[in-house]
N, C-alpha and C positions, 0 to 999 in steps of 0.2 A: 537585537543587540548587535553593534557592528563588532566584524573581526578585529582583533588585538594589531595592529599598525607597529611595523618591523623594520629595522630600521640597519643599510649597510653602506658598502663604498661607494655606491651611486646615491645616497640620500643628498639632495641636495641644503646647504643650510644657508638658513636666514636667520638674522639677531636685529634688536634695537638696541643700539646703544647710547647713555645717556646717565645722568648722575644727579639724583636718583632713578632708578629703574622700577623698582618694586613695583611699584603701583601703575606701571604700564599693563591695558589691559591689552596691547597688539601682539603677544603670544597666544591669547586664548581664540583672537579674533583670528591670527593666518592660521593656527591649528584647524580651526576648525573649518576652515573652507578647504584646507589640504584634503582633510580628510571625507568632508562630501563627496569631491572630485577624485577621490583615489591617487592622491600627488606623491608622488617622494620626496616629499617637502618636508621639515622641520625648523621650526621657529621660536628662537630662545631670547630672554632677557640677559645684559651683560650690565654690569656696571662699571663703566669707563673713563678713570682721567688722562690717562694717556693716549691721545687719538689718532695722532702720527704712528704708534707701535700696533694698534688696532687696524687702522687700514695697511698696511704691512704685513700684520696677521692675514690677511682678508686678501692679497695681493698671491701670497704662502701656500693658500689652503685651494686647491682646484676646484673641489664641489661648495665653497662658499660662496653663493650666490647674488646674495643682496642683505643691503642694511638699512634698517630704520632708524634716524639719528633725532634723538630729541635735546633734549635743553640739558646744557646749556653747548652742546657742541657743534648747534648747527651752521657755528660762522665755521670756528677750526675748520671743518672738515672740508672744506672749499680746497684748502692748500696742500690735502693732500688725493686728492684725482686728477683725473688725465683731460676730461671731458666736461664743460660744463653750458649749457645753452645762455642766447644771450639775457635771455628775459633772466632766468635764475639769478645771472652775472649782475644784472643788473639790482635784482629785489636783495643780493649780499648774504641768500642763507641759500643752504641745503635741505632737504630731508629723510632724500632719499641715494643710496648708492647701488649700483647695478656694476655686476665682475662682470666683464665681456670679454671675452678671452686674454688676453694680457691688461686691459685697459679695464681704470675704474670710473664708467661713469656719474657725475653728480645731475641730482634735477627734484626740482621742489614738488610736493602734490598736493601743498596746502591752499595757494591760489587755485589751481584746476579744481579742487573738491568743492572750493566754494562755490565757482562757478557754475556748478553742476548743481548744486545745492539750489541755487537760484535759479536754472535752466530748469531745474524739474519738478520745482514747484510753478512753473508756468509762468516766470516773469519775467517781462519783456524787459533790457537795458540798453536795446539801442534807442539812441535821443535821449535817455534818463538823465536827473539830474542824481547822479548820489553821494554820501554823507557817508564819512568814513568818522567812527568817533574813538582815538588813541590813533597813532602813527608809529606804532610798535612794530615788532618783528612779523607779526599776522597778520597786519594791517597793508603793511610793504606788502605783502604775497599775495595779498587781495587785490591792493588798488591796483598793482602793476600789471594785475591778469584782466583785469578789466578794462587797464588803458589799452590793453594790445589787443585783446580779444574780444571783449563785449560792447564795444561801439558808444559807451554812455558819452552825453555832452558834456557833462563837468563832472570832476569829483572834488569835492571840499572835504579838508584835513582838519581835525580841531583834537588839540592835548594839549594841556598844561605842560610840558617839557618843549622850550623853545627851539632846542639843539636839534631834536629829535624831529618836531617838526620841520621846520625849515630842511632840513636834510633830507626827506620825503621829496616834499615837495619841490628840494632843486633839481632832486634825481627826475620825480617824475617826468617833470617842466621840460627838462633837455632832452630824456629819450624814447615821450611818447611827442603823440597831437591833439593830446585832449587838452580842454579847460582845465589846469590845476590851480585850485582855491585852495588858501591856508590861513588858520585866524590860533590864536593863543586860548582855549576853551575857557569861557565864562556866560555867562547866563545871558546878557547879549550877543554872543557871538552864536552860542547854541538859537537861540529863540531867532536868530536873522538867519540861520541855515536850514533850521526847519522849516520856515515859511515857503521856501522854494524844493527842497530834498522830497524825491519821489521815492526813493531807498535808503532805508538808513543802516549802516552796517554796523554794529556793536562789537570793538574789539580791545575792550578794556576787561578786568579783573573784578569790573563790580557787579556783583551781582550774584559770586561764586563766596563761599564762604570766606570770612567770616559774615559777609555783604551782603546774605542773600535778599533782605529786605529794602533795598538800595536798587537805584535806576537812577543813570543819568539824564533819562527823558522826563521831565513833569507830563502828566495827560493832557493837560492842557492846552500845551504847544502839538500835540501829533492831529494830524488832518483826513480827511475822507483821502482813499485809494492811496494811504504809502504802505510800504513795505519795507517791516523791521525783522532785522536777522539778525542775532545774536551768536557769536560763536563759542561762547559760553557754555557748557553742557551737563556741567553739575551746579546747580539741580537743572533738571529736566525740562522746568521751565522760570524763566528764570522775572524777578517781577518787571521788567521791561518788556519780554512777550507777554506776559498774564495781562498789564494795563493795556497795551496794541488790543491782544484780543480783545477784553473787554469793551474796545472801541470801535469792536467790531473790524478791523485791518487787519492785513493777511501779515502772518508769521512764516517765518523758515526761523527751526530750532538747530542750534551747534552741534546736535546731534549728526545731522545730516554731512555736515563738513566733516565730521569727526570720521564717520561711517566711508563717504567717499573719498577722503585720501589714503585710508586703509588699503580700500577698493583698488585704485589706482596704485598703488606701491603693487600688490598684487601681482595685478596682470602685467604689470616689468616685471615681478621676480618670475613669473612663472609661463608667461605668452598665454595664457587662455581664461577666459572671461572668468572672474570673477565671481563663485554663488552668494549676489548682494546681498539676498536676504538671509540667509545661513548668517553670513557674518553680522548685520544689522542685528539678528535677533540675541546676536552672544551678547552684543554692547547692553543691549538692554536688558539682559537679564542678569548682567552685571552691575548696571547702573541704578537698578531697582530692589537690590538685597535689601 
């Protein structure tokens, strides 16, 4: 049984902020890698509509370390740090804030986790062709980290929301070098992108309740050697990876995305590696009550 974790002026603190909170499980996930590691770390849920007096707070507080921002304040909070890289600047969200001695930096972990997610399940994206399906705020954090980082040949954009696409894909177009494709999602437009998509990345809401019997892929258009990722994570798997596998195609679960951007916030709040699996094993033993 571990000793009872004590808590004073040198604790350093970390929060998610976001609205709703409750049902964040990144308190139980940094808890619990503090305390493998022996950290003077503590990591609270807030619920926040005021995000200007939040960072403020946060600017205030000396041992307040870092934040986790989720939905819906990951745009707000751009306008109120000192620091922000250009890739983030460009994908238009935050997720993560780091105090560094008077200055608050911003920077996303959502694209990095993903990439990581697909780095270590072994697949290769340079020359790839990949398939981004929604052009949402995940979607942004994804393809931008892939246009700068992972070398793929193209990536093709497909959502039903014209604005939203188009707006992707003018950002991407002007501040990477990759091939950016965009089509308006319909059954031809999907079936002409699958024909070519060596990765297909899943960043839509179906498949998550109430949808879980819903997949935007039919089986019938997926092909020998792609790779579908879902970043989806309740349920666990969701039926667009259950039909891949059964087709025998390799899978990466949202899991994984979910676990490494945790991971990564981490080791900015704290400078030392992360115990991945400590944390991996809280998500899922959360995720499986």
């Amino acid at each position: 049984m571990s000793a009872k974790r004590t808590f004073g002026a040198s604790t350093r603190l970390c929060a998610v902020i976001g609205n709703p909170v409750s049902h964040s499980l990144s308190p139980a996930i940094h808890n619990a890698g503090y305390e493998a590691l022996g950290l003077d770390f503590v990591y609270i849920a807030c619920r926040v509509e005021d995000v200007k007096s939040a960072l403020a707070g946060m600017r205030a507080l000396e041992n307040f370390r870092g934040l986790s921002v989720t939905i819906p304040h990951k745009i707000e909070v751009m306008n109120h740090v000192d620091e922000i890289n250009d890739v983030d600047r460009s994908i238009g969200s935050i997720n993560t804030v780091i105090h560094e001695g008077e200055n608050l930096i911003g920077l996303g972990t959502d694209g990095p986790g993903a990439l990581k997610a697909i780095r270590d399940a072994g697949v290769a994206t340079e020359g790839k062709k990949v398939l981004m399906l929604g052009a949402g705020g995940a979607s942004r954090a994804i393809s931008f980290t892939l246009a700068k980082e992972a070398g793929p040949d193209s990536i093709t954009l497909l959502d039903l929301n014209r604005e939203i696409l188009d707006g992707l894909a003018s950002d991407l177009g002007s501040s990477t070098d990759r091939d950016i494709k965009s089509a308006l999602f319909d059954d031809n437009a999907l079936a002409a992108s699958m024909e070519e998509a060596h990765i297909i990345i899943h960043c839509t809401p179906v498949g998550m309740h109430p949808k879980e019997d819903a997949s935007l892929v039919p089986q019938d258009l997926m092909r020998p050697g792609q790779v579908f990722f879902d970043i989806v994570y309740t349920p666990l798997e969701t039926k667009l990876l259950a039909d891949a596998k059964a087709k025998g195609l390799q899978t990466i679960s949202g899991v994984e995305m979910f676990v490494n951007q945790a991971v990564l916030q981490f080791e900015q709040f704290t400078g030392v590696d992360a115990p991945e699996e400590v944390m991996r094993r809280v998500v899922m033993e959360n995720l499986t009550k």
